[in-house]
PyMOL Python script that loads the backbone (N, CA, C, O; Angstrom):
from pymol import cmd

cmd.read_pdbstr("""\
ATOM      1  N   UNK A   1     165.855 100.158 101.983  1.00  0.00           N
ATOM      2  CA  UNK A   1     164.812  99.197 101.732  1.00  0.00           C
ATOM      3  C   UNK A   1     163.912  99.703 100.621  1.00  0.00           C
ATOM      4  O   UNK A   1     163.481 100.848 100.482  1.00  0.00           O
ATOM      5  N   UNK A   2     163.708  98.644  99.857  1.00  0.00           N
ATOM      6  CA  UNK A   2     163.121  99.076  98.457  1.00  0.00           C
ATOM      7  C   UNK A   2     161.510  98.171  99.100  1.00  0.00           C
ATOM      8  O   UNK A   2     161.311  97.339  99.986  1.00  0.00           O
ATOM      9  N   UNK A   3     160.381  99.088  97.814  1.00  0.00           N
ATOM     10  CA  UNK A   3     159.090  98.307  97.629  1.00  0.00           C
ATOM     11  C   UNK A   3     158.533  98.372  96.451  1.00  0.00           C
ATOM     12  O   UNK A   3     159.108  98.900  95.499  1.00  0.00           O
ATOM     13  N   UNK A   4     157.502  97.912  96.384  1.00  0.00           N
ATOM     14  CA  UNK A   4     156.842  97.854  94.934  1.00  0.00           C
ATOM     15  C   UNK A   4     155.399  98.356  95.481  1.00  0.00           C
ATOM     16  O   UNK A   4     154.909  97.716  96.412  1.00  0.00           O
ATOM     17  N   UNK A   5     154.797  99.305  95.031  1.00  0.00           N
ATOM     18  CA  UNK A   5     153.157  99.543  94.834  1.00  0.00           C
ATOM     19  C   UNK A   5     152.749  99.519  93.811  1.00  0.00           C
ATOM     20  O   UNK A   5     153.172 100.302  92.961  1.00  0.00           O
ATOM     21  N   UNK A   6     151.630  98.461  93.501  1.00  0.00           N
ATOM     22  CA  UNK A   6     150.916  98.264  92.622  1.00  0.00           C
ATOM     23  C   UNK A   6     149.419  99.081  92.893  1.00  0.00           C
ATOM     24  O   UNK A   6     149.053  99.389  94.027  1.00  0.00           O
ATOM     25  N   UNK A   7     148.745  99.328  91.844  1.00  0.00           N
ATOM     26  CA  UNK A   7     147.681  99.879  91.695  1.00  0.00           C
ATOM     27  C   UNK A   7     147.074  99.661  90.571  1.00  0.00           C
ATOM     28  O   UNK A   7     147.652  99.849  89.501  1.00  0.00           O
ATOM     29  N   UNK A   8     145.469  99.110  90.669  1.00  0.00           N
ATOM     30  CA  UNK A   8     144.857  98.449  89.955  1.00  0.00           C
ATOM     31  C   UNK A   8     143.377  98.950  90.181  1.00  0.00           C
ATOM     32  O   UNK A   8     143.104  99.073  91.375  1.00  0.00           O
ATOM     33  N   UNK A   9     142.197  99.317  89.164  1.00  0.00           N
ATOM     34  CA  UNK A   9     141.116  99.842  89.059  1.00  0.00           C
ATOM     35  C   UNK A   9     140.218 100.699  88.085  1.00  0.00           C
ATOM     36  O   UNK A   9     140.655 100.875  86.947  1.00  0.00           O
ATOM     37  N   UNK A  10     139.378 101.079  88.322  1.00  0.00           N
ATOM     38  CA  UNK A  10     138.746 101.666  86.944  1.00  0.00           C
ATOM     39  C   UNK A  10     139.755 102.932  87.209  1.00  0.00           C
ATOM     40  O   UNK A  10     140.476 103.318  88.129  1.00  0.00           O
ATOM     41  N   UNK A  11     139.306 103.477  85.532  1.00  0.00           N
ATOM     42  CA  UNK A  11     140.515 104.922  85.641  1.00  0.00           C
ATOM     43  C   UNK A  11     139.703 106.245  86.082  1.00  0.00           C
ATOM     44  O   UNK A  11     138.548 106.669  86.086  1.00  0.00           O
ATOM     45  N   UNK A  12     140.608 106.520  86.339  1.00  0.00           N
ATOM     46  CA  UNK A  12     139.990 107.820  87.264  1.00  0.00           C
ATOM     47  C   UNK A  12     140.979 109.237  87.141  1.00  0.00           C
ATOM     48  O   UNK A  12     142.111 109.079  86.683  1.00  0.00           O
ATOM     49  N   UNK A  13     140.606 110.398  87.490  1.00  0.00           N
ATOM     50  CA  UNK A  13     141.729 111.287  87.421  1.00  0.00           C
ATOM     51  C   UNK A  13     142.294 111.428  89.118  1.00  0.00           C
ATOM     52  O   UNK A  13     141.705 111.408  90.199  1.00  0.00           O
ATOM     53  N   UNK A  14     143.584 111.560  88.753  1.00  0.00           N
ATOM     54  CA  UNK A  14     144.343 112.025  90.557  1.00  0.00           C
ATOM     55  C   UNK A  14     144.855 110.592  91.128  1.00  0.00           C
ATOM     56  O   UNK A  14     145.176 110.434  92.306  1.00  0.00           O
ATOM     57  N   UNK A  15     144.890 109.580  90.157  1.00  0.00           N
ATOM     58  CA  UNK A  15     145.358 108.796  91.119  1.00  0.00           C
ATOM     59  C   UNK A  15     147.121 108.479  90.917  1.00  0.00           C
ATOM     60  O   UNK A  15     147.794 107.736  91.632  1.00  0.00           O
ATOM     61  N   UNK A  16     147.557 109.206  89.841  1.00  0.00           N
ATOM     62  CA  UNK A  16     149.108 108.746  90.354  1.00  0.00           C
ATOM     63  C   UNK A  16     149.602 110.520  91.109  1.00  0.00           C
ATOM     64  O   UNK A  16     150.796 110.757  91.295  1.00  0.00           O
ATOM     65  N   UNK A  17     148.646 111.462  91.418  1.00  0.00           N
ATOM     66  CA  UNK A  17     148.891 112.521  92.026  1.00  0.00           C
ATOM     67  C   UNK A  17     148.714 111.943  93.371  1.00  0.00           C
ATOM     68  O   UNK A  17     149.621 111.737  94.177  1.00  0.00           O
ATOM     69  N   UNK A  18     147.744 111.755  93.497  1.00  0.00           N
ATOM     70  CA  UNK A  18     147.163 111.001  95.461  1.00  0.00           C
ATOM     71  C   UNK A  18     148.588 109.845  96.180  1.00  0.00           C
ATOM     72  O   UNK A  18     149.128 109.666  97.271  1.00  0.00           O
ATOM     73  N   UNK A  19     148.692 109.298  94.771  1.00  0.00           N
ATOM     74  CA  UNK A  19     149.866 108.114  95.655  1.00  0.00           C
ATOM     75  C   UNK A  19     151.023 108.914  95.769  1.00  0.00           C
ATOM     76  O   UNK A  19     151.628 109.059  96.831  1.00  0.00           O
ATOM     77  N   UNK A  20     151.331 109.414  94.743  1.00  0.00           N
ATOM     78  CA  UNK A  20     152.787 110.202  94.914  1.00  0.00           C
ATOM     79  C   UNK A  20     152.689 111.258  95.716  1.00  0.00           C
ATOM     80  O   UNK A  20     153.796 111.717  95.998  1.00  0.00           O
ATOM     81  N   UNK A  21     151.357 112.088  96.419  1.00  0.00           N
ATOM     82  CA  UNK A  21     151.379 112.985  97.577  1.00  0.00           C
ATOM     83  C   UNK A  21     151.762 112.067  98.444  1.00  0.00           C
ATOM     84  O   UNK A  21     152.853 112.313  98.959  1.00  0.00           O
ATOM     85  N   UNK A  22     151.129 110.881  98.861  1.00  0.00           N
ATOM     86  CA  UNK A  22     151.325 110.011 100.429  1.00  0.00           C
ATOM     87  C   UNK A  22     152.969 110.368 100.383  1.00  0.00           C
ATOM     88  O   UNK A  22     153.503 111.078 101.236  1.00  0.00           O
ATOM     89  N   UNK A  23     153.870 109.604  98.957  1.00  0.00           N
ATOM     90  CA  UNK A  23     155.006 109.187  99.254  1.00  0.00           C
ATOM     91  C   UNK A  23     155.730 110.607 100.143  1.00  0.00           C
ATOM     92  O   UNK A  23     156.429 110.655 101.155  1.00  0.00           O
ATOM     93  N   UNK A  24     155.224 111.594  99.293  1.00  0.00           N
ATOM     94  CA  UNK A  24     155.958 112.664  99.648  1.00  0.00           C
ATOM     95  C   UNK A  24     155.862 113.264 100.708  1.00  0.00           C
ATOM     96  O   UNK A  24     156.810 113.831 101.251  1.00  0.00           O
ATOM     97  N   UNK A  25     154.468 113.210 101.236  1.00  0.00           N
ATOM     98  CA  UNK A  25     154.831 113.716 102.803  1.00  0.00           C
ATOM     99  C   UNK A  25     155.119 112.479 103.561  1.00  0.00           C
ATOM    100  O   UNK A  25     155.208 112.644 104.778  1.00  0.00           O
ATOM    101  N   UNK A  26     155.265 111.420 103.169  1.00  0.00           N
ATOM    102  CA  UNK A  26     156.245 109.933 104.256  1.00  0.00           C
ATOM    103  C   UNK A  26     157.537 110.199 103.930  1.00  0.00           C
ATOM    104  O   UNK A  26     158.428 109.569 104.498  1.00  0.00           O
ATOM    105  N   UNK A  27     157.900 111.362 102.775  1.00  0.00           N
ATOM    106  CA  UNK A  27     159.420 110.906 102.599  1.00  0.00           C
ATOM    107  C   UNK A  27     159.703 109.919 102.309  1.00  0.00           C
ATOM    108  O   UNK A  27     160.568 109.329 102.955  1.00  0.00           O
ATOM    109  N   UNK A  28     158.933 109.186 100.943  1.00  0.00           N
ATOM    110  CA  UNK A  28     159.014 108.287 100.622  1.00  0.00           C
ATOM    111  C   UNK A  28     159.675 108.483  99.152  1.00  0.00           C
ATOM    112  O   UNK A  28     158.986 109.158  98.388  1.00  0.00           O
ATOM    113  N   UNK A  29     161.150 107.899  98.538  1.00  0.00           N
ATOM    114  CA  UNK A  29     161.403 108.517  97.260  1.00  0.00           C
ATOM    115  C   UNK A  29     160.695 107.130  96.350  1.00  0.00           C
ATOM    116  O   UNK A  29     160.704 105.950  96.700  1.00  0.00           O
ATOM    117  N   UNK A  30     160.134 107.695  95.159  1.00  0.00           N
ATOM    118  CA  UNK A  30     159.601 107.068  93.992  1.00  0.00           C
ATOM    119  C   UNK A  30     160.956 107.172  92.870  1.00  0.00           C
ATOM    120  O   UNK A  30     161.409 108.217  92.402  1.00  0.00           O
ATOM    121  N   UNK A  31     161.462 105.709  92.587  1.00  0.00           N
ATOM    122  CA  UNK A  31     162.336 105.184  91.784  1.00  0.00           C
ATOM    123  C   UNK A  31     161.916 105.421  90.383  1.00  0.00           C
ATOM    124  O   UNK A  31     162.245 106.150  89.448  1.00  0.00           O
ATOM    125  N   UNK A  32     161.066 104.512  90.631  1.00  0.00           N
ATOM    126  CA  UNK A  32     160.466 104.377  89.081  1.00  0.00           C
ATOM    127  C   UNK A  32     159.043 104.000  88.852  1.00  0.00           C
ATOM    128  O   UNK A  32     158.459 103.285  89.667  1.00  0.00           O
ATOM    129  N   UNK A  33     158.519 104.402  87.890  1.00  0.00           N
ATOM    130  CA  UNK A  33     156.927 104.382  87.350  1.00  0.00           C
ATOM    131  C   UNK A  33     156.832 103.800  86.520  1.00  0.00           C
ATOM    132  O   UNK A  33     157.718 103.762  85.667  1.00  0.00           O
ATOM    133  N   UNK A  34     155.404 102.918  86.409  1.00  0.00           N
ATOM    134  CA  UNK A  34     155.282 102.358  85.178  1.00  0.00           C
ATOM    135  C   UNK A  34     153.436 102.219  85.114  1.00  0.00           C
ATOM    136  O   UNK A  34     152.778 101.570  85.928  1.00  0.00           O
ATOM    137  N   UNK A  35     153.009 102.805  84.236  1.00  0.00           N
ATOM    138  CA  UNK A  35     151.273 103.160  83.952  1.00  0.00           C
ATOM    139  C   UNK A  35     150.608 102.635  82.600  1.00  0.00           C
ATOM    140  O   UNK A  35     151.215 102.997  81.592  1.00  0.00           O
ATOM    141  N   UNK A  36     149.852 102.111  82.460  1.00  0.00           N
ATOM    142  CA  UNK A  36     149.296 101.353  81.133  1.00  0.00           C
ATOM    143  C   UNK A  36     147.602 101.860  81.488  1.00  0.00           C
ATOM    144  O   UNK A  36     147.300 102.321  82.589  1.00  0.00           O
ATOM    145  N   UNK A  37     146.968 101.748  80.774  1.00  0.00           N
ATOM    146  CA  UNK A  37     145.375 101.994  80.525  1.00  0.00           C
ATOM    147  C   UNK A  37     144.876 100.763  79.941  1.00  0.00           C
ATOM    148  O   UNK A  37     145.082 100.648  78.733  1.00  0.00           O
ATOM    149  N   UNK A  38     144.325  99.909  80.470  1.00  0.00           N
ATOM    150  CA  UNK A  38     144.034  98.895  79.535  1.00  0.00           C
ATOM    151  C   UNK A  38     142.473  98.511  79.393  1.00  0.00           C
ATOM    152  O   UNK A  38     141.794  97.853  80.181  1.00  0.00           O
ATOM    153  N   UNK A  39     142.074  99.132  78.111  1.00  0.00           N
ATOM    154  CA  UNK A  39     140.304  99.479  78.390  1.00  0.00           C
ATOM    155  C   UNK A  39     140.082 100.350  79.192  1.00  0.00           C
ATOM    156  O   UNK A  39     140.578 101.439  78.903  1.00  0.00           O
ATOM    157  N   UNK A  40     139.314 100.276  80.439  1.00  0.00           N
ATOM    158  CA  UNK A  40     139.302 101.135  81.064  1.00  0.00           C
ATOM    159  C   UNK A  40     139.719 101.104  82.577  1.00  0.00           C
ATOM    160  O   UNK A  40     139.317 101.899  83.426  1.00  0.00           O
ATOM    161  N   UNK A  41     140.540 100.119  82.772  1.00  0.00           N
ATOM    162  CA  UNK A  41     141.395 100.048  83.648  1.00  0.00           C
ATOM    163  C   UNK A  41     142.722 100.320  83.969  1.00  0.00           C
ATOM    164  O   UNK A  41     143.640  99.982  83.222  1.00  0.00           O
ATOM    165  N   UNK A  42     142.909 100.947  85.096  1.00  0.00           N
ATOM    166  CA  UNK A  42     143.995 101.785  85.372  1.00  0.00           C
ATOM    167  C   UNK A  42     144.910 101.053  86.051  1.00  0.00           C
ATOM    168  O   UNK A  42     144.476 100.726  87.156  1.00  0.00           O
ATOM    169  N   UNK A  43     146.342 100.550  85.755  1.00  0.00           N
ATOM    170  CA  UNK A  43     147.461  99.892  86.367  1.00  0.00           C
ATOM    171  C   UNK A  43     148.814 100.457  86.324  1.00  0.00           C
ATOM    172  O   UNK A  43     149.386 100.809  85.292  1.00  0.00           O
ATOM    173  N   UNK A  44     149.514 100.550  88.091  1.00  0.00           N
ATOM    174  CA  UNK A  44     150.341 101.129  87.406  1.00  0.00           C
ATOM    175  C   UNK A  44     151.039 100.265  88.810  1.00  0.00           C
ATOM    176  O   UNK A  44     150.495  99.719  89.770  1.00  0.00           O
ATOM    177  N   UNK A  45     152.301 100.411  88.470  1.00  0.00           N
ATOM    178  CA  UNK A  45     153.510  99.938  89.396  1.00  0.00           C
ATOM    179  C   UNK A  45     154.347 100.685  89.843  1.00  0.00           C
ATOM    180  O   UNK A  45     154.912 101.240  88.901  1.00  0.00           O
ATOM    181  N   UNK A  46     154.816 101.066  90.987  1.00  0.00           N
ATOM    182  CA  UNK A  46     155.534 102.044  91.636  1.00  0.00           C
ATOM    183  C   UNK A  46     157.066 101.271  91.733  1.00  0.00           C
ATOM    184  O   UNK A  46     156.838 100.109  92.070  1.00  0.00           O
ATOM    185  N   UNK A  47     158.347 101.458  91.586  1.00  0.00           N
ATOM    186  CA  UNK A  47     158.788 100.856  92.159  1.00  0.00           C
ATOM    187  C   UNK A  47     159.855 102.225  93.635  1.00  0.00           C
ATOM    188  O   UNK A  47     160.422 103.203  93.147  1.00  0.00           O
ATOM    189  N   UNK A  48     159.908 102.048  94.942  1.00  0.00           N
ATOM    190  CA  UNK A  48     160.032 102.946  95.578  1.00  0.00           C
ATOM    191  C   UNK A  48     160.766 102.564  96.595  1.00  0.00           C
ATOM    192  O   UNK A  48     160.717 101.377  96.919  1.00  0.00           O
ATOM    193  N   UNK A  49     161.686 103.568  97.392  1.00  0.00           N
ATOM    194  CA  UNK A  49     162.925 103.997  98.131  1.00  0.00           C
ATOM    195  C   UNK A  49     162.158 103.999 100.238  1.00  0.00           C
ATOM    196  O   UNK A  49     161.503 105.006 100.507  1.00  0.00           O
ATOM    197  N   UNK A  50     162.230 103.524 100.763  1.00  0.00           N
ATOM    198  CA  UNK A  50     161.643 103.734 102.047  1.00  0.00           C
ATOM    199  C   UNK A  50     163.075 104.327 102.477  1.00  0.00           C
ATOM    200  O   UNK A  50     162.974 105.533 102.703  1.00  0.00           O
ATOM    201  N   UNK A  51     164.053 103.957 102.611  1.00  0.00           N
ATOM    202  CA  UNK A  51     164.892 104.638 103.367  1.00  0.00           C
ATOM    203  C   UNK A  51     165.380 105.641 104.202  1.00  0.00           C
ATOM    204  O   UNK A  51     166.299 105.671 105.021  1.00  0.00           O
ATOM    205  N   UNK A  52     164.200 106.817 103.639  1.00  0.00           N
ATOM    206  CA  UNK A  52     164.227 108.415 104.448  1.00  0.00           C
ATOM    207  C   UNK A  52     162.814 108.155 104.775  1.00  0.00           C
ATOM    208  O   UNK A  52     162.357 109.271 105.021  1.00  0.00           O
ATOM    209  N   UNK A  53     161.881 107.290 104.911  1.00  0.00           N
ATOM    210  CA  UNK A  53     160.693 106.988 105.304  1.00  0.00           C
ATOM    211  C   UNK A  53     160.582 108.018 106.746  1.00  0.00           C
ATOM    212  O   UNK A  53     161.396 107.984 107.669  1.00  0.00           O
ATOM    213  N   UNK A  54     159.434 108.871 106.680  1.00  0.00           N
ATOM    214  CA  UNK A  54     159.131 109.362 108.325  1.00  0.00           C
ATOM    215  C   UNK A  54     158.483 108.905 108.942  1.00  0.00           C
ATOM    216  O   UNK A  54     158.112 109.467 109.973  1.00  0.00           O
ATOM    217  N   UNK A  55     157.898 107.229 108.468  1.00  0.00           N
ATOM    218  CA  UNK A  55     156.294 106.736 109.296  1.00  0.00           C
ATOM    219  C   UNK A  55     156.360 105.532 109.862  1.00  0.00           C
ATOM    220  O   UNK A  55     156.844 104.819 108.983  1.00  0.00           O
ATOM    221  N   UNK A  56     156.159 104.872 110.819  1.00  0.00           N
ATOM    222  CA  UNK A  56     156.254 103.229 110.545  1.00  0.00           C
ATOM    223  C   UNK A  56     155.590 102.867 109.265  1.00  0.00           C
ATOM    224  O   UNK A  56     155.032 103.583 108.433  1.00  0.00           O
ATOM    225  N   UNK A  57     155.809 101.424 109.311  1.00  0.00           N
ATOM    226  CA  UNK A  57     155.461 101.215 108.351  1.00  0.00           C
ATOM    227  C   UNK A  57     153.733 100.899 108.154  1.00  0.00           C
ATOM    228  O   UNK A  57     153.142 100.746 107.084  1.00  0.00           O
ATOM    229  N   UNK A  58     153.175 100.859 109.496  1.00  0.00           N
ATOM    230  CA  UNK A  58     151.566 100.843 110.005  1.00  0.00           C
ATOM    231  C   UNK A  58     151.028 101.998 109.468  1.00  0.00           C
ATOM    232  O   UNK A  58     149.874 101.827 109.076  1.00  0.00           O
ATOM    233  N   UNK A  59     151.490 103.183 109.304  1.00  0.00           N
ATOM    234  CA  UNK A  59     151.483 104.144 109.486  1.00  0.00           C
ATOM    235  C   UNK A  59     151.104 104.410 107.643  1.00  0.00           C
ATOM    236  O   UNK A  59     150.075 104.886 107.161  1.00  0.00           O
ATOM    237  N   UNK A  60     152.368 103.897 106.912  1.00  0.00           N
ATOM    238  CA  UNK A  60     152.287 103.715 105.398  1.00  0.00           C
ATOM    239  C   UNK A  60     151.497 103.287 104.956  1.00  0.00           C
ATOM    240  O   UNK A  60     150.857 103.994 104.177  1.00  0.00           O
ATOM    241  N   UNK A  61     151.078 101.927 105.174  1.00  0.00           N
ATOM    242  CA  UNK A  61     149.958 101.107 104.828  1.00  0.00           C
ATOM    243  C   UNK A  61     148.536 101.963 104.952  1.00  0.00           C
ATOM    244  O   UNK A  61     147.775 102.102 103.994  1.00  0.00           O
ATOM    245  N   UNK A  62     148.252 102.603 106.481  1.00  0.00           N
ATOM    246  CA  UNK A  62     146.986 102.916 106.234  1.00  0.00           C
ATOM    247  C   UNK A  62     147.039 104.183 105.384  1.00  0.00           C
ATOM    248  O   UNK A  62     146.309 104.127 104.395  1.00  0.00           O
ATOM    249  N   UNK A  63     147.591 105.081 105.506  1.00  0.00           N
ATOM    250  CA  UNK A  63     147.655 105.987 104.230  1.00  0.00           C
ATOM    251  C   UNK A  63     147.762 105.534 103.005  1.00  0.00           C
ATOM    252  O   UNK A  63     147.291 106.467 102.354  1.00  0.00           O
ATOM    253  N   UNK A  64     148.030 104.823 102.353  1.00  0.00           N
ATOM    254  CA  UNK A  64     147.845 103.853 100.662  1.00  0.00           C
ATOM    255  C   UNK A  64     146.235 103.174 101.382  1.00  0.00           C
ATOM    256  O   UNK A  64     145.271 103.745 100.873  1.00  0.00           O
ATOM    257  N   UNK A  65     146.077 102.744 101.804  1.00  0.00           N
ATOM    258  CA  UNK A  65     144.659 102.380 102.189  1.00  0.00           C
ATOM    259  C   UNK A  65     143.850 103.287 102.003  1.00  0.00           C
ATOM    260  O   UNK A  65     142.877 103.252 101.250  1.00  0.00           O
ATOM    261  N   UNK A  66     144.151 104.036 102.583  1.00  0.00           N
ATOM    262  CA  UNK A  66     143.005 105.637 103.075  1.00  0.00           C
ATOM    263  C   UNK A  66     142.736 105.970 100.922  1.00  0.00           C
ATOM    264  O   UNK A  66     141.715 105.822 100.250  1.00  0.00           O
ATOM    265  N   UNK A  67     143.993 106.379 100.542  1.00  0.00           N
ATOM    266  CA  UNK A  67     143.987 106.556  99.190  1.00  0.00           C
ATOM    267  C   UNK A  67     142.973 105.628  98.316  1.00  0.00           C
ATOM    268  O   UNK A  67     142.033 106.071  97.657  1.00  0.00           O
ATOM    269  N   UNK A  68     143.436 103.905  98.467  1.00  0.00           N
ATOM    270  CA  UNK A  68     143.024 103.026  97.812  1.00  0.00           C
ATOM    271  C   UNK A  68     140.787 103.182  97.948  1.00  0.00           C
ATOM    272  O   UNK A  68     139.924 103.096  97.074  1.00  0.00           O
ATOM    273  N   UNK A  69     140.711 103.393  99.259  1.00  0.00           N
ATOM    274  CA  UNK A  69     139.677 103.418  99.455  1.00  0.00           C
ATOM    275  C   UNK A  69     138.661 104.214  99.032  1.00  0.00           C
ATOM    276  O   UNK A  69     137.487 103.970  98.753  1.00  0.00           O
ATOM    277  N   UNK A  70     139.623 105.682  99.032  1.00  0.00           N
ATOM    278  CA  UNK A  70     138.816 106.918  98.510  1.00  0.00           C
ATOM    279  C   UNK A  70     138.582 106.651  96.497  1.00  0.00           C
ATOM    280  O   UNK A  70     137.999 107.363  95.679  1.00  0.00           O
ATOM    281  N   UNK A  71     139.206 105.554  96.354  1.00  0.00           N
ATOM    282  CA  UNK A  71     139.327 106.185  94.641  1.00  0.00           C
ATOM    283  C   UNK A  71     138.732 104.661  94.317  1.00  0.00           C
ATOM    284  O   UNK A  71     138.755 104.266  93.151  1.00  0.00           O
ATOM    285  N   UNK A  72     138.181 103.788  95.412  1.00  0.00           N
ATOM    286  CA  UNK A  72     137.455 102.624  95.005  1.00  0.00           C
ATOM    287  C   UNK A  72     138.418 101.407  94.315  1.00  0.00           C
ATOM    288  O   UNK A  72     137.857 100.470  93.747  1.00  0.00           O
ATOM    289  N   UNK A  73     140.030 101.478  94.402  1.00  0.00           N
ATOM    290  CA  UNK A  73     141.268 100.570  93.821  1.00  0.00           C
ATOM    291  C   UNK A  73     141.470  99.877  94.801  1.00  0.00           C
ATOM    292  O   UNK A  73     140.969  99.910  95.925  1.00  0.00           O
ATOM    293  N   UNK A  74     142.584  98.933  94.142  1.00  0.00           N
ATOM    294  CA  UNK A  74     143.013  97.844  94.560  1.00  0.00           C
ATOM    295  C   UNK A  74     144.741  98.350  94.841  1.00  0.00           C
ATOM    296  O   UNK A  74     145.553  98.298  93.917  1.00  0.00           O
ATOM    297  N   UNK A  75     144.981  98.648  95.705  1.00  0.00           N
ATOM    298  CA  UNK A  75     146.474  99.063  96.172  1.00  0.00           C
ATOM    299  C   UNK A  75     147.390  97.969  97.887  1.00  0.00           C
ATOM    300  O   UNK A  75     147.138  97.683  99.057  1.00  0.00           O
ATOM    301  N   UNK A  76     148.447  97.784  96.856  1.00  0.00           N
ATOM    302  CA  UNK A  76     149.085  97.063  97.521  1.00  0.00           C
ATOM    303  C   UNK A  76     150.644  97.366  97.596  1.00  0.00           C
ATOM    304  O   UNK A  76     151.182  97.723  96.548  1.00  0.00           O
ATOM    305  N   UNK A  77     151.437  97.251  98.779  1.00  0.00           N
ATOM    306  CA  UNK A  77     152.625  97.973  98.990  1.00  0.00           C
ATOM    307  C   UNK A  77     153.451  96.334  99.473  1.00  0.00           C
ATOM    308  O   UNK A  77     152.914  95.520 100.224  1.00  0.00           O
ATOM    309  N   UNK A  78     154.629  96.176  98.924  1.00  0.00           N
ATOM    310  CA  UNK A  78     155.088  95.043  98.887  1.00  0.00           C
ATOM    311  C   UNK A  78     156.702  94.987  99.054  1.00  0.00           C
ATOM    312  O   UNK A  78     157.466  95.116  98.097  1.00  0.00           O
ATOM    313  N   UNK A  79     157.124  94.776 100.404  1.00  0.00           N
ATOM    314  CA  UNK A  79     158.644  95.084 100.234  1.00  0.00           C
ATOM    315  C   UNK A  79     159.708  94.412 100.090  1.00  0.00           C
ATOM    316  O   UNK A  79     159.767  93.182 100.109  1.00  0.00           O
ATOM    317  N   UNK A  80     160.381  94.969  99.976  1.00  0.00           N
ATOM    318  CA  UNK A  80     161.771  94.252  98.436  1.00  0.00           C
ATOM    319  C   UNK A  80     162.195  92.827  99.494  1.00  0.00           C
ATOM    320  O   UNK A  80     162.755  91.817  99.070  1.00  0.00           O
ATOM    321  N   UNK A  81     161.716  93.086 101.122  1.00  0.00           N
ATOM    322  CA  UNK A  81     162.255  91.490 101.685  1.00  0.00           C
ATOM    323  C   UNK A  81     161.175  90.062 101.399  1.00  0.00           C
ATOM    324  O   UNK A  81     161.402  88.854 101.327  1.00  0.00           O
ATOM    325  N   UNK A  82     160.360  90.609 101.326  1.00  0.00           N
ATOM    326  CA  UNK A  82     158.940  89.400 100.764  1.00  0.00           C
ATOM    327  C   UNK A  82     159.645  89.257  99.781  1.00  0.00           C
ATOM    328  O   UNK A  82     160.123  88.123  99.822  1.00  0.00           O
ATOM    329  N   UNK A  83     160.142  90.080  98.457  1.00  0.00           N
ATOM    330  CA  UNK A  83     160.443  89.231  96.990  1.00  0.00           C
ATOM    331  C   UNK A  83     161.782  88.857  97.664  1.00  0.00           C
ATOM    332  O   UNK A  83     162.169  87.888  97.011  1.00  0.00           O
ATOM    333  N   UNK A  84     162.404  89.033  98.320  1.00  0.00           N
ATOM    334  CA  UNK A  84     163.837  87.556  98.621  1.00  0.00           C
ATOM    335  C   UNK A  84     163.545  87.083  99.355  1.00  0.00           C
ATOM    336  O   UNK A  84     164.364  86.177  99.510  1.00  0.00           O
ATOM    337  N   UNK A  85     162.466  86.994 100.420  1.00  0.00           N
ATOM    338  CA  UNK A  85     162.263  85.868 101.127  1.00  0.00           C
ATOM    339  C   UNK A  85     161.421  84.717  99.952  1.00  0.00           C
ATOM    340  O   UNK A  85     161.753  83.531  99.932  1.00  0.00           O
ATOM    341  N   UNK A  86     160.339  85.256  99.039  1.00  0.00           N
ATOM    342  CA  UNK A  86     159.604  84.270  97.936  1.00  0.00           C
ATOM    343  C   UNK A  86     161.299  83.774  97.007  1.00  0.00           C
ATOM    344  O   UNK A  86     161.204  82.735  96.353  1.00  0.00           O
ATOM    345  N   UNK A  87     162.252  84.259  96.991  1.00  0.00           N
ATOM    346  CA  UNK A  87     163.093  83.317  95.878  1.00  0.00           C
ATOM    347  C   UNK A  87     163.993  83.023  96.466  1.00  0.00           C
ATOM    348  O   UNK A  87     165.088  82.959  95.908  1.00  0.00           O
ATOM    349  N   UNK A  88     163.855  82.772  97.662  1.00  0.00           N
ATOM    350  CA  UNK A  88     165.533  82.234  98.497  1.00  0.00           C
ATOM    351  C   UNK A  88     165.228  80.782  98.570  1.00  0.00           C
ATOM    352  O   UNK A  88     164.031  80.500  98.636  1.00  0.00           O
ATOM    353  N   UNK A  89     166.335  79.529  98.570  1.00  0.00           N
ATOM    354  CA  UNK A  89     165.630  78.012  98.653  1.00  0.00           C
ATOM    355  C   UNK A  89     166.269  77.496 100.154  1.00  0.00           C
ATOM    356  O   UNK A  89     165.981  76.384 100.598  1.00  0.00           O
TER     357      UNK A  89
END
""", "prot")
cmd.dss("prot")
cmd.show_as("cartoon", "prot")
cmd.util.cbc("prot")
cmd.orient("prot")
């Protein structure tokens, strides 16, 4: 099972260190990255592997929360069945 984390907010230092610690102690593998600066806002897109996941997924969420909260962002974890349940007819 694949997901997408997005992350959105003023820029700051430590924040693609903080998300990529969560993944790593969930055993969460990170696919692919993608980071832009735009002014002074910080966006970046995770795209990521749950499969060896060690947490529920309750468990995931509030840790990206806990993160999102401490660094004042907008973080959201989105999994690969929401984008085929949004394009199935």
């Amino acid at each position: 099972m694949k997901a997408v984390i997005t992350v959105v907010g003023r820029d700051t230092v430590g924040v693609v260190a903080r998300v990529s610690q969560v993944c790593a102690e969930l055993n969460i593998n990170i696919e692919d990255v993608t980071q832009s600066i735009m002014q002074d806002m910080f966006c970046m897109i995770m795209l990521v592997n749950l499969q060896h996941c060690t947490a529920p997924m309750a468990t995931v969420r509030a840790a990206l929360d806990g993160v999102a909260a401490k660094m004042n962002m907008e973080l959201h974890l989105t999994r690969e069945e929401v984008f085929d349940a949004m394009h199935h007819i």
